[in-house]
N, C-alpha and C positions, 0 to 999 in steps of 0.2 A: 420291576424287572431286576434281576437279581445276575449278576456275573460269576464265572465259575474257570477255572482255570481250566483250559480243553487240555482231555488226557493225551500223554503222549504217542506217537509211531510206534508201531511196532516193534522189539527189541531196542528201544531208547526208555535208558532206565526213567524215573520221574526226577525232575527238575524244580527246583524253589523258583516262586515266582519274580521277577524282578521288582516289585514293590507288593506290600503288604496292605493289609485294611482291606474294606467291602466296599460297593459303592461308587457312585460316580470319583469320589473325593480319591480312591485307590487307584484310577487310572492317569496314566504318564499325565501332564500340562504341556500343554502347546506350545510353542516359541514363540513371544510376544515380542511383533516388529517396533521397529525406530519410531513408528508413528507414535505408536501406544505412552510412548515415554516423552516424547512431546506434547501430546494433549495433555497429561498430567502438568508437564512444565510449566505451559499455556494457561492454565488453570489455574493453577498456586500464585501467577501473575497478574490474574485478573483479579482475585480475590485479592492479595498485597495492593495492589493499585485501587481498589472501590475502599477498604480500609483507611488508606494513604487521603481519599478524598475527602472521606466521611469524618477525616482527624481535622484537615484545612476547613473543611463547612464550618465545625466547631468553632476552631480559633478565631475566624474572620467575625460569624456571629457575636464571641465572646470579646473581641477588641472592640465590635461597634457599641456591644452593649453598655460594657464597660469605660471603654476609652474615647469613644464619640458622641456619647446621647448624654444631654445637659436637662435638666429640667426645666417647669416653666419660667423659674423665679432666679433664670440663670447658674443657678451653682451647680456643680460638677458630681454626677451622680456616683461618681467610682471612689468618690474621698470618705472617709470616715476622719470625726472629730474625736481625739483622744487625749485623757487625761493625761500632764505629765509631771504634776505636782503643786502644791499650793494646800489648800482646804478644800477637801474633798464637799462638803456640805453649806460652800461659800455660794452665795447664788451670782456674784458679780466676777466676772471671769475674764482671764488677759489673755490672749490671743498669740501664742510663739511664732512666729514666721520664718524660716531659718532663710539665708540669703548664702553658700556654702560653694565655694570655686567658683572659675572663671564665670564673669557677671554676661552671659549669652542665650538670644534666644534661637530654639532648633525648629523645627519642624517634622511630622509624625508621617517617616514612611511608608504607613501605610493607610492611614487617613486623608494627609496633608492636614490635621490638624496641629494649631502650633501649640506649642511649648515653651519649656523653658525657663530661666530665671523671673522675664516680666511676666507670661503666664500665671508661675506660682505666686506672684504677688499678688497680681489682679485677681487669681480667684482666692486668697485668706480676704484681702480686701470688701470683693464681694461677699464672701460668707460673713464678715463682722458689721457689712449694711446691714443685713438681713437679719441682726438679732442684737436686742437692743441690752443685751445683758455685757456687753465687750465694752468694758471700760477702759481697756487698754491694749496696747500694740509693742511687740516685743520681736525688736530686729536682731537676730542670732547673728550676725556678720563672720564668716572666717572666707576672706575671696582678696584676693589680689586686684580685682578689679576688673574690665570686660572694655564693651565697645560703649564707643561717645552716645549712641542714640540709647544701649538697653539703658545703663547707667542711669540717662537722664530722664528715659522716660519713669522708671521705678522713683525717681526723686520726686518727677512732677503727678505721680500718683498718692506717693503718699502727702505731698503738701496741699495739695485739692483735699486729700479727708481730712486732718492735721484743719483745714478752713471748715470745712460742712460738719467736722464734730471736735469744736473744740474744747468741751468735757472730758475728750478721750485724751488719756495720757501714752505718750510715745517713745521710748526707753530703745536706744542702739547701744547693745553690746558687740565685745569684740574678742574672737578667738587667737589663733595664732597669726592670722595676717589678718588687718581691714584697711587696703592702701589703693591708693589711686581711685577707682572708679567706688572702691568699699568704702572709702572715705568720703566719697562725694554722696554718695546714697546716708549714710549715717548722718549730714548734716542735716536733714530733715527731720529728724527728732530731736524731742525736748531737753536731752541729757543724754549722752556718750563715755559709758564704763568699759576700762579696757581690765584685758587680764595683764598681771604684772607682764607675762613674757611676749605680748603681744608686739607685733611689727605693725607700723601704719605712717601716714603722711603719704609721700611719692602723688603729690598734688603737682598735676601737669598732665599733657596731652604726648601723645609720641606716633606716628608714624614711621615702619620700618619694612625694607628688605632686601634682598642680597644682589649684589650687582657681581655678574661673574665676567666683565667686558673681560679681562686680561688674559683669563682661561678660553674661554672661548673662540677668542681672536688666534690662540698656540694651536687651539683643539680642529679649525677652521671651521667653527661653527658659527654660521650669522641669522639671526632673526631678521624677517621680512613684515617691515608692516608696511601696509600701503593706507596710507591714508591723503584726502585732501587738502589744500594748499592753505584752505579757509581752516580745517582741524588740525592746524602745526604739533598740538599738545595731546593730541590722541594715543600717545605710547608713553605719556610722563611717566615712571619708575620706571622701564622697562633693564632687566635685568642685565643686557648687552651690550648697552653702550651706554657711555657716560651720560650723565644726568647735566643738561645746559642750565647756566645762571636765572635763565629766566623762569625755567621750570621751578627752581631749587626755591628763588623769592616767591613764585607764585602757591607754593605748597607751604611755605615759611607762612606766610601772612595765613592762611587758613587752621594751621596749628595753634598762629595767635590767637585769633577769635577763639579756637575752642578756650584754648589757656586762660582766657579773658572769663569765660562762660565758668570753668570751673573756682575761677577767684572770687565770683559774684558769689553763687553757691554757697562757699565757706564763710564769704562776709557777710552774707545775709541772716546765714543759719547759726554764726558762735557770735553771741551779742556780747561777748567778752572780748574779742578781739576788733579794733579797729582795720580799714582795710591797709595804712602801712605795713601791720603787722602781721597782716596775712601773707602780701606779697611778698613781703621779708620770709614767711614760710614758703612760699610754695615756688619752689626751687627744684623738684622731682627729687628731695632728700625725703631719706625715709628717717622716722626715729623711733627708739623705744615706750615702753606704755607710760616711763619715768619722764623723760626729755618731753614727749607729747602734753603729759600733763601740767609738766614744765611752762611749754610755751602755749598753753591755751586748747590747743587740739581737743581735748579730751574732759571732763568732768572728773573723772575719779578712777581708780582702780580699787578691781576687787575681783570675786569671783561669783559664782553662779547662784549664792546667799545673797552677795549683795545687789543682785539685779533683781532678783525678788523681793529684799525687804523696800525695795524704792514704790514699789507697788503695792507693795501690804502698809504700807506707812500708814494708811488712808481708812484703807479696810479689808475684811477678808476676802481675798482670791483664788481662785483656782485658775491652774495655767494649763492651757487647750492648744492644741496644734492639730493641723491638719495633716493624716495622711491617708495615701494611696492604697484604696482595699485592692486586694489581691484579683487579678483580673482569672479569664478562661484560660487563657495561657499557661497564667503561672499556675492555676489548679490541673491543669494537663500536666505541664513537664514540671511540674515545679518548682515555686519561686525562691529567686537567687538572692544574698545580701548583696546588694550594692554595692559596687567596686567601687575604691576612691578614687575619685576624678583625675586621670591622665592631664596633671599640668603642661608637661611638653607637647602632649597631641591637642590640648587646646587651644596652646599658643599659638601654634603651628596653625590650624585652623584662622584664631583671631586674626594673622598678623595677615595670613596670602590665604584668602578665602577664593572663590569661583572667580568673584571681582574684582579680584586684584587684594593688593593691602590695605588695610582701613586704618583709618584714627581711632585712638584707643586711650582710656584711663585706665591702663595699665601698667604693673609694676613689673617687667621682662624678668628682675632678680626672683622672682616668686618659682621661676621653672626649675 
């Protein structure tokens, strides 16, 4: 069907059409209501949102893939084993372990699987059961130190294999800080090389937090705890009101024991020191990588030659660490370097966690 411009009235000259072209495509367009332009909106929202979905399926897949499925022989499928120096064609190989900020363990947002400093020990650990080519263990230390349990339990890990292989040799270096709880975990190895500039000692326990009775009491602000006649001690630290004698002895004697627990530690682990001479150190003084080796603390200083030749003395190695392949995530939006550890947010965390304030082998000057 074909359109034509209908000729004019009678005595009305001819007139240009008000659009051009042939064709459906040359006649006026209609007014497209409010609706029209909502369904489109509607549209572009649905599509955006099934997208939005199909990005979360991924990553959720991709974190269990990666970050929650172990194999059968327990080691942790998402890690990769990388060279990081030694002889490349040594078949006997050391095992680097870094141990690096505050000594704490976390828990996986979105798993609830844990983490964390004992985590990463427990799995190098189990990966150098699992192959019998690891003749040695190489503690990277640069940490301030952490809580009384992670601390102790990384001790009591590595002195169990330290027992079940003692062929394997076990070497604690030391970066710029290994004090308090870094110091307590280094005494499980067979020899302790610091870097000259290293900080270490702050052998002791501490419990800390902020008691704001005075302000509070100006501000008229009072904390209400109710508790029973039989649980007197159920707000012990509580931040509002003064701390009673009996509280104060009863958290004293508890700091001891630990304090006690970290002097065995030391005098167990340096057969160069008797234990006068420990107690005589462990004062919560911190000292340098000179004074340390001064008084026993330490074996030797050097640097990152000399923590390898103590290994290669023997024979030829190559030096292996564990890290983290790249998960779904980070190949989606992808992966970031590492930020170094917020010491004040960690503290923060170690010192007033959900449960109040904990005991700690840590050195507070490290923030």
């Amino acid at each position: 069907m074909s359109y034509q411009t209908p000729p004019p009235p009678p005595g009305v000259p001819p007139q240009e059409p008000q659009w051009r072209g042939a064709g459906p495509a040359a006649l006026p367009r209609e007014n497209r209501g409010v609706s029209f332009f909502v369904a489109i909106f509607l549209g572009l929202l649905l599509l955006v949102s099934a997208g939005l979905n199909v990005l979360l399926l991924l990553v959720s897949v991709g974190s269990f893939a990666t970050a929650g499925m172990s194999g059968f022989d327990g080691e942790a499928t998402n890690y990769d084993v990388v060279r990081v120096g030694g002889d490349a064609s040594a078949k006997s190989r050391v095992l680097r372990i870094p141990i690096v900020g505050a000594i704490a363990e976390s828990q996986s947002p979105l798993l609830g699987a844990s983490g964390g400093t004992v985590s990463d020990v427990r799995r190098a650990l189990r990966y150098a059961e699992s192959h019998d080519d690891i003749v040695g263990l190489w503690l990277a230390i640069d940490s301030p130190g952490g809580g009384v349990t992670d601390s102790d339990e990384i001790h009591r890990l590595l002195t169990k294999w330290k027992r079940e292989h003692p062929n394997v040799r076990v070497l604690a270096s030391f970066g710029d800080i290994a004090a308090s709880g870094g110091y307590y975990i280094a005494c499980a190895a067979d020899r302790i090389v610091a870097r000259r500039s290293t900080i270490t000692g702050s052998i002791g326990v501490i419990m800390s937090t902020w008691n704001v009775t005075d302000a509070a009491r100006r501000l008229g602000i009072e904390q209400v705890a109710i508790k029973s006649e039989h649980t007197p001690y159920k707000d012990v630290m509580s931040m509002t009101r003064p701390m009673y004698d009996a509280e104060k002895k009863m958290l004293t004697s508890i700091v001891e024991e630990l304090y006690m627990q970290f002097v065995d530690v030391v005098d167990a682990g340096r057969d160069n020191l008797d234990r006068a001479q420990v107690m005589a150190l462990a004062t919560g003084a911190i000292y340098s990588a000179g004074q340390a080796l001064e008084n026993g603390l330490i074996d030797e200083i050097g640097d990152p030659s000399t923590f390898e030749a103590w290994f290669t003395e023997r024979e030829a190695v190559q030096f292996v660490e564990q890290r983290r392949r790249p998960s779904m995530r980070d190949l989606l939006f992808g992966a970031e370097a590492k930020a170094p550890p917020d010491l004040a947010a960690i503290t923060a965390h170690l010192l007033s966690s959900s449960t109040g304030p904990r005991f700690l082998y840590f050195w507070q000057g490290a923030r």
